[in-house]
N, C-alpha and C positions, 0 to 999 in steps of 0.2 A: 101165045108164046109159050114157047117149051120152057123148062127149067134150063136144060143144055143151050138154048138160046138164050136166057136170062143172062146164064153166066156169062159166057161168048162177048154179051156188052159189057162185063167189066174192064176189059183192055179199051174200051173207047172210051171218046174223051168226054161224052154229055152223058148223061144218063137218060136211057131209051122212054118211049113214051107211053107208061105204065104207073098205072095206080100211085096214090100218092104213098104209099106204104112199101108199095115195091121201091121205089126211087128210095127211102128212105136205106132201104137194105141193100140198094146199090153202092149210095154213098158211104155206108158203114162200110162195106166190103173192099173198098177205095181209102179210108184209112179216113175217113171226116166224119168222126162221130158225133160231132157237134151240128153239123149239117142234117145225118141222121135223124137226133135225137128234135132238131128242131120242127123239121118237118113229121117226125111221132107223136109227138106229146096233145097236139091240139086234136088227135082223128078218137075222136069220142066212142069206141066200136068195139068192140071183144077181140077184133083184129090190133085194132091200135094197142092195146092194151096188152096184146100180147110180141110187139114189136118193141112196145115201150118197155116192159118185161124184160126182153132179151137184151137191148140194150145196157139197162142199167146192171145185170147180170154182168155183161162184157165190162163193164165200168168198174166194177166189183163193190158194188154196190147193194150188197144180197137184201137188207128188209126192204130196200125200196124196189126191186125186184121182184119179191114177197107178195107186195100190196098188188102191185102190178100184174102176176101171173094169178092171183086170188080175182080180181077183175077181168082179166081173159078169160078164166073158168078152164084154166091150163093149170099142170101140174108142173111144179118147180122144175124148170130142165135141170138134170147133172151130166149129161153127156158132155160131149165136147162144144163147143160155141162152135164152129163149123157145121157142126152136123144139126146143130138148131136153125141156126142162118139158116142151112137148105130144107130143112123141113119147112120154116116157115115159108120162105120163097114158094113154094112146091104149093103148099096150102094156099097162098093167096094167089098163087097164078091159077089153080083150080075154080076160083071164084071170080077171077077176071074176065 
């Protein structure tokens, strides 16, 4: 799946059948951060960690954030939270 096709499923009503970390970024992008964050938290992986990251970021939550992107082995995003959503999308649809 493309990124352009990722996005494409967020006007549908389930979220497409894609890694559990994608789903997670679908549901954030759909306004259920709490559903996101649920299905983040548990994926033990440089990936989760840097989802979990992002989220708590959006949350504004910066040290927990912190901990979080130091565990990814990512650098603190400051861009805009859009343009991370799609970076990461873009990164784990590469590994899909």
């Amino acid at each position: 799946m493309t990124l352009a096709e990722f996005n494409a499923t967020l006007s549908d009503t389930h979220a497409p059948r894609v890694a559990l970390l994608l789903q997670a970024l679908w549901h954030d992008a759909r306004g259920d951060w709490n559903e996101a964050h649920r299905l983040a938290q548990d994926v033990e992986t440089s990936d989760g960690a840097w989802v979990h990251a992002y989220l708590h970021r959006k949350e504004g939550d910066a040290g927990n954030a912190a901990y979080w992107y130091e565990r990814a082995r990512q650098p603190a995003a400051t861009d805009a939270l859009d343009a991370e959503w799609q970076r990461i999308a873009a990164a784990l649809l590469t590994r899909a």
